[in-house]
C-alpha positions, 0 to 999 in steps of 0.5 A, spaced: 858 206 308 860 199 307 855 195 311 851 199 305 855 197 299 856 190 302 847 189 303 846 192 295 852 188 292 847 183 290 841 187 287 846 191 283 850 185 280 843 181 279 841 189 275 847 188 271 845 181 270 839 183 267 842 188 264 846 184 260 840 179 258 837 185 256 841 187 250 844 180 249 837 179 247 834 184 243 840 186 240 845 184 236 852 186 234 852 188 226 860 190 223 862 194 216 869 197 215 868 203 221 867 198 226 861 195 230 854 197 230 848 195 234 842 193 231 836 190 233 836 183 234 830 181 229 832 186 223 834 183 217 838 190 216 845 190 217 851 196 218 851 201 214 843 202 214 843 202 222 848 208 221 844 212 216 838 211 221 842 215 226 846 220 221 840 223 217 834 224 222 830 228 217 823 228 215 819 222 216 819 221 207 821 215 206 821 211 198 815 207 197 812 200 195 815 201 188 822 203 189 823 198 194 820 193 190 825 195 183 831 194 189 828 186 189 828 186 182 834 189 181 838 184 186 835 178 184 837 180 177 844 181 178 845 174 182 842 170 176 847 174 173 853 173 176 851 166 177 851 165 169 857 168 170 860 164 174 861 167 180 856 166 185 854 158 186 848 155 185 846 154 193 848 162 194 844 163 188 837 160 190 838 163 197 839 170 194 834 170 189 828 167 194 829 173 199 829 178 193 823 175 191 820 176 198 822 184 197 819 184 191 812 181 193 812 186 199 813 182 205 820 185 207 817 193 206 818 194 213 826 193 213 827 199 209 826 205 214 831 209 210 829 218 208 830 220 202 834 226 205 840 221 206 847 221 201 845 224 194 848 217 191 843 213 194 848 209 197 845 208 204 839 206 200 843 200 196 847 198 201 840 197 205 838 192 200 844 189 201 844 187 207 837 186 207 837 181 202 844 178 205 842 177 212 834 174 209 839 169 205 843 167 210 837 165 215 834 162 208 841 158 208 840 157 216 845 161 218 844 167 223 843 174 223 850 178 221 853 171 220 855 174 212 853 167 209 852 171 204 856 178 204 852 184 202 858 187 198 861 181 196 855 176 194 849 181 194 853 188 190 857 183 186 859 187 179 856 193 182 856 200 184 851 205 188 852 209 182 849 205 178 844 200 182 840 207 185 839 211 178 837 202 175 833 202 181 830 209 179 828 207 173 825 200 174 821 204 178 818 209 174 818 205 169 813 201 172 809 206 175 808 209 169 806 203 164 803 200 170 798 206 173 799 213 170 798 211 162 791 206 165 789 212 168 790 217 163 787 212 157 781 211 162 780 218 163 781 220 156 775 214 154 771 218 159 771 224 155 770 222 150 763 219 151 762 226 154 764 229 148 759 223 143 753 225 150 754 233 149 755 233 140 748 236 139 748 241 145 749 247 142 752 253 147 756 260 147 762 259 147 767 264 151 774 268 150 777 273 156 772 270 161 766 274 155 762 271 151 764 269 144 761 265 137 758 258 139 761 251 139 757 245 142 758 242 149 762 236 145 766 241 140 768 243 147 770 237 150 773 235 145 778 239 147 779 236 153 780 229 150 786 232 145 789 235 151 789 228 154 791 224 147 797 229 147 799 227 154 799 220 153 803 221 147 807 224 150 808 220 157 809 214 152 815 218 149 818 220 155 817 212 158 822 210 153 828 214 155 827 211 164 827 204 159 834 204 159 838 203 165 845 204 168 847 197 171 854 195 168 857 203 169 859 201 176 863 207 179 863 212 173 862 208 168 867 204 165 864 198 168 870 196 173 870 190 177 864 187 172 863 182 167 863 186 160 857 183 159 853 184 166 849 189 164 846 187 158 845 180 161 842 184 168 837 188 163 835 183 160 832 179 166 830 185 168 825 186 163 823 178 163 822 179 170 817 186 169 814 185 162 818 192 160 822 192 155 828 194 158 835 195 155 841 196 157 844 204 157 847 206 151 851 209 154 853 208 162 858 215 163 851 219 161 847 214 165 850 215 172 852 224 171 846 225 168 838 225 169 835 227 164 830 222 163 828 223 169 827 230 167 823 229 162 818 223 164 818 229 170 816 235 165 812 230 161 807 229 167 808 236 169 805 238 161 799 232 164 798 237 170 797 243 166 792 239 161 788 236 167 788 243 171 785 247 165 780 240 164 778 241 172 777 249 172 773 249 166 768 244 169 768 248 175 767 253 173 762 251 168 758 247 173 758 254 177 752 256 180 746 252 182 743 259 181 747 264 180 752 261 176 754 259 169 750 252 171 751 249 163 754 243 167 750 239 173 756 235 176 755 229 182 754 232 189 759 227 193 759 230 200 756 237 204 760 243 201 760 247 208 759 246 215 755 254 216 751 253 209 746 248 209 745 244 203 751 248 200 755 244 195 762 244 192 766 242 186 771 238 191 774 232 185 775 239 182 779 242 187 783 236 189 785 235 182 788 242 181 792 242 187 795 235 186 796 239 179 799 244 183 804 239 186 806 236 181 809 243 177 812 243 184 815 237 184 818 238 176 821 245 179 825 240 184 827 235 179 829 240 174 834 243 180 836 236 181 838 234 174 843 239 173 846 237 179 850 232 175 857 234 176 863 230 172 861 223 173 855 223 178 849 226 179 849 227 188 841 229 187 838 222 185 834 221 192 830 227 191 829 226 184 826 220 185 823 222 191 819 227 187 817 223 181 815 218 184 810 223 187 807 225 182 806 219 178 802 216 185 798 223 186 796 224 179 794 217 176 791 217 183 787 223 182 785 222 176 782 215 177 778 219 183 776 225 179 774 220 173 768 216 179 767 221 183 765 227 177 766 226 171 762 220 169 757 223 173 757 229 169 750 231 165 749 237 162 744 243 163 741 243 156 736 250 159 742 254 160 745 252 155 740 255 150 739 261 154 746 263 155 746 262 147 739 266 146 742 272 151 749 272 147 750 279 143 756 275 139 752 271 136 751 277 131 758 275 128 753 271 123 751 277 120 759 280 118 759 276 111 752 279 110 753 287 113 759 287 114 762 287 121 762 295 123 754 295 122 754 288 126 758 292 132 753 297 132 746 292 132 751 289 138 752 295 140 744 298 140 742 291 143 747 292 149 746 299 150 738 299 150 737 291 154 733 290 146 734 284 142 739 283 137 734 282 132 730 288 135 736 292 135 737 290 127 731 291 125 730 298 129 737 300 125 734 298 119 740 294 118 736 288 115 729 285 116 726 280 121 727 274 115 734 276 112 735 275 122 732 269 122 735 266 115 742 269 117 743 268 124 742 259 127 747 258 132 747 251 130 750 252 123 755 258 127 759 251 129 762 250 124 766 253 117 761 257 112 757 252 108 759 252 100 
């Protein structure tokens, strides 16, 4: 036994040697306020990220470009404030405001591996960037990794607080993506309608109520519905836009703006708005802005009321570009890709299809934001991840989606003029035209007769003695069924 000790003595002390080297070299010891924290050696984050990776191993959802993004802005902000201030010197300042830069131009993405299912304030999230924006100063500055330089609290979340920096970055981020790609989208949806609308104006077809046929209106009339519908939307996203243009940075813990300049929160909303050509403005009130959400309920039920408008545009297209046969057919729209692997030559409606389920998803999404935003209990909201998490979704996959739908269908879209005229010729409501002359109980029985016998209702009429074949012709013309009676 102890000729084996003695003969693998070596081999185990050069392991642990090895060992040593191994850990010393890709490790490195972080420290917050619980004690020590092993953090890989080359990451730029710090202690309290480490710890939120290890304690919230929940789902692979994590924030997106955007909301990192709003965490450099944000940053880089306050540090010019505070400078201006007086309380972060020049050199500290410019170290700071190159590496905030670095997380705003996307280069430091991957030092953001937090999930969104993590403490309802964000503060993992906060601090994420903190030490981020920290560490990559401090080597900016030539100092190492951990070093704290420049400190996460005291340098980088100086004046502030999670409670008012995650709802500021929420709102720098959903403003961007709402002025920056949700109304462009809309606004080059709502164009594309309306030179359908000016195509189709003098396409006069059947209209339909119930699912059944009803008076006639023209393919343009029709559409031009649509272009109202998306108008509106506009209109109303806009609207919502600026209530997430106020922010909360300044309230600090539970809005009195403890610890911070008076006038921090003005001065950082100001750079804000410099720094993203949005017109940002300090919250009006700071109480509201961290306890409550609710322009983030808004912004939600605005895109939602978008999916409604959008998922009735998509299902009237479909359905009218049914067929090729068997169908209505009154739109030929783009064939994009086979439509079945059984079926040959099959194809389906598929930008319809994935627009209708993005728009399922967003009245999901609102659902969950709605719950969110009534979880604001005395002087914080503890749901601001989900929340964000879920209206950012929704911005991303609608605009996304209706730039898709836009290309792939709807500017490829060409009306079927034949059926178009034979659905409107087969129609029996077009014996409404007669109700001013015969009344409507003597219209229903021409209706009536034609359904009843397969005949015309011209022939039906005529056999009612209800009328002659010129009192038809002169009363009943589709074209003029369009609009009010002519005076």
């Amino acid at each position: 036994m102890l000729f084996a000790i003695c003969y693998l003595a070596p081999y185990i002390w050069h392991l642990f040697l090895f060992k040593r080297r191994f850990v010393s070299m890709d490790y490195r010891i972080e420290k917050d306020s619980m004690g020590d924290v092993q953090v890989e050696a080359s990451r730029l984050w710090g202690a309290q990220t480490q710890r939120s990776l290890e304690n919230f191993k929940i789902g692979h959802d994590v924030f997106p470009r955007e909301m990192i993004r709003a965490f450099g802005i944000l940053k880089k902000a306050c540090a010019r404030a505070n400078n201006s201030f007086g309380y972060i010197d020049a050199s500290k300042t410019e170290a700071i405001m190159k590496a905030a830069d670095e997380v705003i131009d996307g280069k430091l993405d991957a030092e953001f591996p937090l999930v969104v299912w993590q403490t309802g304030s964000g503060t993992q999230s906060n601090m994420n960037s903190n030490e981020v924006i920290a560490n990559r100063a401090s080597q900016i500055l030539g100092k190492d990794l951990g070093s704290k330089e420049v400190h996460p609290n005291d340098d980088i979340n100086k004046g502030q607080s999670s409670n008012d920096t995650f709802p500021t970055a929420m709102h720098i981020a959903a403003s961007e993506m709402t002025a920056k790609k949700m109304l462009p989208a809309l606004r080059e949806f709502k164009s594309s309608l309306e030179k359908k609308q000016n195509d189709f104006e003098d396409i006069v077809k059947i209209g339909r109520t119930h699912f059944m046929d009803a008076t006639p209106l023209t393919l343009g009339q029709e559409f031009s519905g649509y272009v109202r519908q998306i108008e509106l939307s506009i209109e109303r996203i806009e609207f919502a836009l600026k209530g997430t243009l106020e922010l909360a940075i300044g309230g600090t813990a539970v809005g009195t703006g403890l610890n911070t300049h008076p006038h921090f929160g003005l001065k950082v909303s100001t750079l804000i708005a410099e720094e993203t050509e949005l017109n940002f403005k300090s919250g009006v009130n700071k109480f509201e802005g961290l306890a409550a959400h609710d322009a983030m309920v808004f912004l939600s039920a605005a895109l939602k009321t978008a999916a409604v408008s959008l998922m009735k545009i998509a299902n009237d297209i479909r359905m009218l570009g049914s067929g090729p046969r068997c169908g209505i057919g009154e739109l030929n729209l783009p064939a994009n890709e086979p439509g079945s692997s059984i079926m040959p030559g099959k194809v389906n409606p598929t930008q319809c299809e994935a627009l209708t389920m993005v728009c399922a998803q967003v009245m999901g999404n609102d659902a969950g934001v709605t719950v969110a935003g009534s979880m604001g209990q005395f002087e914080l909201n503890v749901f601001k991840p989900m929340m964000l998490h879920n209206v950012l979704h929704s911005l991303r996959i609608l605009s996304e989606a209706c730039d898709s739908f836009r290309t792939n269908c709807l500017d490829g879209i060409v009306a079927n003029k034949e059926n178009c005229e034979n659905h409107l010729n087969n129609s029996l409501m077009l014996v409404t035209a007669l109700n001013p002359h015969i009344g409507y109980d003597a219209s229903a029985k021409i209706a009536k007769k034609a359904y009843e016998d397969g005949s015309t209702l011209k022939e039906a009429a005529v056999a009612l003695e209800l009328l002659t074949e010129k009192d038809f012709d002169s009363w009943v013309k589709p074209r003029e069924m369009t609009g009010p009676l002519k005076t």
